[in-house]
PyMOL CGO cylinders between C-alpha atoms (Angstrom):
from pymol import cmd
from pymol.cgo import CYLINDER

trace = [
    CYLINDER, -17.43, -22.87, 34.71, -18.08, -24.49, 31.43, 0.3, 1, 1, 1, 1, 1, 1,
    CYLINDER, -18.08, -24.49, 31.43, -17.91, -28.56, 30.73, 0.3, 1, 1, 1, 1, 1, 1,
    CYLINDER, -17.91, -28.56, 30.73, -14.48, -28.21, 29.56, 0.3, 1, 1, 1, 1, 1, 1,
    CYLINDER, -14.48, -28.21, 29.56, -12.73, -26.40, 32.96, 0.3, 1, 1, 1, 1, 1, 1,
    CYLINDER, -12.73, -26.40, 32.96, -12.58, -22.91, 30.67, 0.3, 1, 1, 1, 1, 1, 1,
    CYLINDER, -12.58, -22.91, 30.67, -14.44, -19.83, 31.80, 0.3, 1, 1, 1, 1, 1, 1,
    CYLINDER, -14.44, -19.83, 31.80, -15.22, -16.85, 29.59, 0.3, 1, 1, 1, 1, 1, 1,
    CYLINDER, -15.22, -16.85, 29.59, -11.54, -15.58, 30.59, 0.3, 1, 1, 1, 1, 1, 1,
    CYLINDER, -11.54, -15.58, 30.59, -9.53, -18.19, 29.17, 0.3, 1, 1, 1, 1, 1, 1,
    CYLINDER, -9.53, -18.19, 29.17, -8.99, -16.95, 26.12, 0.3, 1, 1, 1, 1, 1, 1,
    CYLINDER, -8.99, -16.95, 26.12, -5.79, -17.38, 23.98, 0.3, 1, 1, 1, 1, 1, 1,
    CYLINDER, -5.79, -17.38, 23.98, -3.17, -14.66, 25.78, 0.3, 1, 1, 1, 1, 1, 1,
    CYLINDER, -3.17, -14.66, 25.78, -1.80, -14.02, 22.27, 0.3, 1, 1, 1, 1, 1, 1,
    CYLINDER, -1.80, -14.02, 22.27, -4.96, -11.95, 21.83, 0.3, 1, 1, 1, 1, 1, 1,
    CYLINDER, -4.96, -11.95, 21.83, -4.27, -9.74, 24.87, 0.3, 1, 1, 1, 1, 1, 1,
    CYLINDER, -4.27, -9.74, 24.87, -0.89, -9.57, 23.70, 0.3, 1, 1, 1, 1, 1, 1,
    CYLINDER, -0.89, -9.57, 23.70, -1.39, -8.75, 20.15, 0.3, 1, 1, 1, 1, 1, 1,
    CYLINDER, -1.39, -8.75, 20.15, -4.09, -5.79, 21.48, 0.3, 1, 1, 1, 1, 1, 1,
    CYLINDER, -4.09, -5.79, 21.48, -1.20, -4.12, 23.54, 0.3, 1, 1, 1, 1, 1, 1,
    CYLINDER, -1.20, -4.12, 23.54, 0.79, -4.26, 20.80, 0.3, 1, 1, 1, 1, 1, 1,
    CYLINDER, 0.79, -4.26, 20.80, -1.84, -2.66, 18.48, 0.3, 1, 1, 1, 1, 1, 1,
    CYLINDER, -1.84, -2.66, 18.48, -2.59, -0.27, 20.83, 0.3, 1, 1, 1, 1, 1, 1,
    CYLINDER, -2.59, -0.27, 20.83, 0.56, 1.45, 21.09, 0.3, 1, 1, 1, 1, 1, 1,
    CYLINDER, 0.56, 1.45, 21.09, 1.28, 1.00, 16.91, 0.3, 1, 1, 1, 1, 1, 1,
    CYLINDER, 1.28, 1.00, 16.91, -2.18, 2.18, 16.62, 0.3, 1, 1, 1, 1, 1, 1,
    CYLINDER, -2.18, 2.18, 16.62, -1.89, 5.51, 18.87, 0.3, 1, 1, 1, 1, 1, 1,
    CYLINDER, -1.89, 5.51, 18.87, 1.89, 6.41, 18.12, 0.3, 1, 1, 1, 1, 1, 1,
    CYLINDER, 1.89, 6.41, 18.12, 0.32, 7.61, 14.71, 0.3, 1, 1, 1, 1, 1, 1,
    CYLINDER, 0.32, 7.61, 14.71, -2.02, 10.16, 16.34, 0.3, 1, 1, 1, 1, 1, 1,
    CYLINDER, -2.02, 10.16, 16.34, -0.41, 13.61, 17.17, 0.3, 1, 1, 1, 1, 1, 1,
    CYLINDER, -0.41, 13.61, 17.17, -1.50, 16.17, 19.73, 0.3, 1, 1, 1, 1, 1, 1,
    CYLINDER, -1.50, 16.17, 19.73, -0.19, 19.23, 19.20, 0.3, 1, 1, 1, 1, 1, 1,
    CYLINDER, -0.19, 19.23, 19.20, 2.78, 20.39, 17.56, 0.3, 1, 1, 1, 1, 1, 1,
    CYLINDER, 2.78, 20.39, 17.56, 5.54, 17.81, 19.32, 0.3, 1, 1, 1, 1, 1, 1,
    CYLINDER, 5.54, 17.81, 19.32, 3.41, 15.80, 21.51, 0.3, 1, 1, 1, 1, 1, 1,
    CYLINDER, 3.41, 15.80, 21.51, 2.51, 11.95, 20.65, 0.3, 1, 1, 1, 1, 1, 1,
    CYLINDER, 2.51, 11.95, 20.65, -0.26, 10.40, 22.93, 0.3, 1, 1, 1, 1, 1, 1,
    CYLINDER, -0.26, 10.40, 22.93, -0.39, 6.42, 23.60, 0.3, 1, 1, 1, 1, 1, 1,
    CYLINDER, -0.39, 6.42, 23.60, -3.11, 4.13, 24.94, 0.3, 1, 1, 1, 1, 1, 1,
    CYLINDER, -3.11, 4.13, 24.94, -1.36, 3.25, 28.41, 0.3, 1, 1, 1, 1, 1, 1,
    CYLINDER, -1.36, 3.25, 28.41, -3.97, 0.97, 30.05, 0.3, 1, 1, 1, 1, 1, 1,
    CYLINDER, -3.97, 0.97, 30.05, -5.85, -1.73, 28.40, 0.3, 1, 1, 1, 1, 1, 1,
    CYLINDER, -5.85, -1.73, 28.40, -9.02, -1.31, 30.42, 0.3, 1, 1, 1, 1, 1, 1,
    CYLINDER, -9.02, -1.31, 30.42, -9.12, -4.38, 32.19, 0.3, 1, 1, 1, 1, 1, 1,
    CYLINDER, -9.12, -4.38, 32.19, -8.61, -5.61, 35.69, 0.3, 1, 1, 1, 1, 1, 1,
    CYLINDER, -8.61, -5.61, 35.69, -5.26, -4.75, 36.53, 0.3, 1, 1, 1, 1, 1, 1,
    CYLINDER, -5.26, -4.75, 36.53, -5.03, -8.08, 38.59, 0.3, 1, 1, 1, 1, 1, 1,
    CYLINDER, -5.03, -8.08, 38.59, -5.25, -10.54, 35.95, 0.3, 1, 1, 1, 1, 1, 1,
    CYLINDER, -5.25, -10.54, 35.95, -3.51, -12.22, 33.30, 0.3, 1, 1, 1, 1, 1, 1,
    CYLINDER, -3.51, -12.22, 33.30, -5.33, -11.04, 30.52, 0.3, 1, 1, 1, 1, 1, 1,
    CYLINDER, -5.33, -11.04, 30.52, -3.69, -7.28, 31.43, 0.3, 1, 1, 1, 1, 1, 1,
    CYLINDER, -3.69, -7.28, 31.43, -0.39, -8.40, 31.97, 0.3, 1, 1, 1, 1, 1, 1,
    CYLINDER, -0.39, -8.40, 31.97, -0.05, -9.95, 28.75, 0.3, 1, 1, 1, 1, 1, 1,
    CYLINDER, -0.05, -9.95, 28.75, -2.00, -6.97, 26.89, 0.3, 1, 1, 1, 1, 1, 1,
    CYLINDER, -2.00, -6.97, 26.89, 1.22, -4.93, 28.68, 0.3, 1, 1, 1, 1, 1, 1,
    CYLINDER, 1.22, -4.93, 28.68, 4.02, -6.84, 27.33, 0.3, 1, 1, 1, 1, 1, 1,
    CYLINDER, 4.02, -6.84, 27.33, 2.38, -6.59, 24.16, 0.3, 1, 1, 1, 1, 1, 1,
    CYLINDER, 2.38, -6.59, 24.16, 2.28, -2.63, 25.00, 0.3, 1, 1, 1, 1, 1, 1,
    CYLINDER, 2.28, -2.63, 25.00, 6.09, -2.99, 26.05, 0.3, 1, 1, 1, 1, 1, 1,
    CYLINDER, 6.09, -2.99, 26.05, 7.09, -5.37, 23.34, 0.3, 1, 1, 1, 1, 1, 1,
    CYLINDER, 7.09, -5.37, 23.34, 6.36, -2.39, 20.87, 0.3, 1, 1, 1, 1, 1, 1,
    CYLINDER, 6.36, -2.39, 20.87, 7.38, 0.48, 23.00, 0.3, 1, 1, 1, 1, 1, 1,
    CYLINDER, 7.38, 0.48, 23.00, 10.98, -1.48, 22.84, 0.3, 1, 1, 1, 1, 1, 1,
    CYLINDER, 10.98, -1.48, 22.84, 11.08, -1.93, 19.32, 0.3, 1, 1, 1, 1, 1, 1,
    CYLINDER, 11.08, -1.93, 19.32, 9.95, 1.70, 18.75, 0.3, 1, 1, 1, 1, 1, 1,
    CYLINDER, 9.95, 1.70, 18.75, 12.76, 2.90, 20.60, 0.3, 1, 1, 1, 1, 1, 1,
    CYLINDER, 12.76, 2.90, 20.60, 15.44, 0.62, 18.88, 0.3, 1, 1, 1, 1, 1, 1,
    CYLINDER, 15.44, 0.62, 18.88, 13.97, 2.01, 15.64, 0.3, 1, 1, 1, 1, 1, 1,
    CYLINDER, 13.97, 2.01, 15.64, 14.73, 5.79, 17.09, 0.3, 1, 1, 1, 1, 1, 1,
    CYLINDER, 14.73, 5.79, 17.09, 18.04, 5.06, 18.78, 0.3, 1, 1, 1, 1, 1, 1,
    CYLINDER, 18.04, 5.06, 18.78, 19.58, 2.44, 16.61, 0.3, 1, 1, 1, 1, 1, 1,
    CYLINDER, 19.58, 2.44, 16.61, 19.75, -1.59, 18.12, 0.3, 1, 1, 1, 1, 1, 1,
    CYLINDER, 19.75, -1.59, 18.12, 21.00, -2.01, 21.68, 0.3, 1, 1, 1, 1, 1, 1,
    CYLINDER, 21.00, -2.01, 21.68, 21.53, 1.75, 22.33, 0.3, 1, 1, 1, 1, 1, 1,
    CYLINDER, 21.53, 1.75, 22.33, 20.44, 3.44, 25.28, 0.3, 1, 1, 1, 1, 1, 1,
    CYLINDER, 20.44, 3.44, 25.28, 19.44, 6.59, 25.43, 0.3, 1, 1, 1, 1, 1, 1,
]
cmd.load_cgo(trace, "trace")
């Protein structure tokens, strides 16, 4: 532990967060095949911390909006 209580894993969480987002903007682009889209699904670190569950709402956060872009705003589907 440093002076100041942090350790090297307190960063700010809006930097996992804005990662997962990025990650699934970022690799929505890139097409495999003729219909096929691939996405990053896992952010590569320890699944059992908070760093990963904020990079996945980040992930989700733009999944969602991707889909309300597709199916129009509060539509399921």
């Amino acid at each position: 532990m440093r002076r100041n209580g942090l350790t090297k894993y307190d960063a700010p969480l809006r930097i996992q967060f804005d990662w997962g987002y990025e990650a699934f903007k970022k690799s929505s682009r890139k097409k495999r095949g003729k219909r096929s889209v691939y996405h990053i699904m896992d952010s590569g670190m320890d699944h059992n911390t908070m760093q990963h569950r904020e990079w996945q709402r980040g992930w989700n956060t733009a999944y969602f909006e991707n889909q309300e872009k597709q199916n129009g705003f509060r539509t399921r589907g």
